[in-house]
C-alpha positions, 0 to 999 in steps of 0.5 A: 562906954567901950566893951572889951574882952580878951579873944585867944590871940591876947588881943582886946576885941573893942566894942565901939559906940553901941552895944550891938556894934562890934567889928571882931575877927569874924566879921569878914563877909563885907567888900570892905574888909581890907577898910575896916579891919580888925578893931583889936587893942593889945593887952600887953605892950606891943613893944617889947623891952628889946626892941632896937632903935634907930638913932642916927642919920647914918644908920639910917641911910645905911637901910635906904637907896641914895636918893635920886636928883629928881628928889633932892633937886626939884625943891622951889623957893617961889611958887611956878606955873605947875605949883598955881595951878594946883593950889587953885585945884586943890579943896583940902589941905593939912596943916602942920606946927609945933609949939611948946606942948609938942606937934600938932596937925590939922585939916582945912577944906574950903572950895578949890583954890581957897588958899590963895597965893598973894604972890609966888612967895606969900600965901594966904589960908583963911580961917573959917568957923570950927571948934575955936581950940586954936591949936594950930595958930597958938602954936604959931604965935609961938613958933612961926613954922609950919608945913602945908600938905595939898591934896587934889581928889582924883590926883595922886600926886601932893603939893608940900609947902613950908615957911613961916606963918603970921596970923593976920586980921587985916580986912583987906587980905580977908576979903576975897576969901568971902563965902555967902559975903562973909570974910573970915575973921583971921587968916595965916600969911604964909612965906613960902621957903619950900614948894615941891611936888610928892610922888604918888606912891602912898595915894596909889596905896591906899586908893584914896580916890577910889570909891569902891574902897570907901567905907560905909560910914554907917559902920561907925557911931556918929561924931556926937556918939563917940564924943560921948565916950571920949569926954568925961562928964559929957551927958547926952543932953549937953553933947546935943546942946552943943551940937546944935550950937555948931550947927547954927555957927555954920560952916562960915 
């Protein structure tokens, strides 16, 4: 389980998956530095009693610039060429809902173009094997809303969809997003109400795409090993029954 103790800042230093893995202050001499940072947890509340709040729209424009046309103006009822075109490049996505227990959002990837456009108003996102906890599509069944997020690596600008989705088992919609001759079992019929483009500002702040910048994966236990700690009663011998059930399932 995590270590931690008090260092002189008042700060939690964490102890992370193994005992002799820890990321402390001192720990400075990678080129990832500016990645990995400091893995500290405040003692005491970082939010303090007085803290002020922002509750209205007003005051909330009052601390930002009138936003130009090209913002407010460039939002697509119908998907267009440049809209195609991305959705066909794009291999990941993020989905985004919200039903009775509050908000929920996910990761979907698949080979470029996976999401399908049925029509320059209708998508088709297909539902492939994973960990069946069913958040997005039970929160769907309850609230049709959802927001669409595409990422294309090597571009910094995204392509943000929303509308209202419908889960659909109908075999005949399945079947062209088949991989290895296995159609998924349910997908999401997307109707589309907004398309526009994002800027590239917070992909050319974080240097997504810039491999210099990625991690060492090594410098975090494995999936399995955090899983450990973060499921209560979860023994090492049934994490790693499980992990092998997952990986006979497959990716499709």
């Amino acid at each position: 389980m995590p270590i931690a103790e008090e260092n002189a800042a008042g700060l939690c230093t964490v102890e992370i998956g193994r005992p002799d893995h820890r990321l402390s202050g001192q720990d400075r001499s990678s080129v990832l530095d500016c990645a990995v940072m400091d893995i500290e947890t405040p003692v005491r509340t970082a939010v303090p009693d007085d803290t002020s709040f922002i509750t209205d729209e007003v005051g909330l424009r009052k601390l930002h610039h009138q936003p130009m046309s090209r913002a407010t103006d460039k939002v697509l009822t119908a998907l267009d060429t440049h809209c195609l075109r991305i959705l066909a490049l794009s291999p990941f996505c993020v989905v985004s809902t919200q039903g009775p227990d509050g908000a929920d959002i996910s990761p979907r990837g698949d080979p470029p173009g996976f999401v399908r456009a049925l029509d320059e108003r209708t998508l088709l996102l297909p539902d492939r094997v994973g960990n069946n906890r069913l958040d997005a599509m039970t929160n769907l069944l309850v609230n049709p809303r959802i927001g669409l997020l595409f990422l294309v690596p090597g571009m910094n600008e995204t392509l943000r969809i929303n509308g209202t989705a419908r889960i659909t088992d109908d075999a005949r919609l399945l079947a062209a997003s088949a991989i290895t001759n296995r159609p998924p079992k349910v997908g999401l019929v997307v109707s589309i109400d907004e398309a526009f483009l994002h800027c590239p500002k917070a992909l050319i702040r974080s240097a997504l795409w810039d491999g210099t910048r990625h991690i060492d994966r090594a410098i975090l236990p494995s999936y399995a090993a955090m899983l450990l700690d973060h499921v209560r009663g979860l023994t090492r011998e049934e994490n790693d029954r499980q992990t092998e059930v997952m990986a006979e399932r497959g990716l499709y």
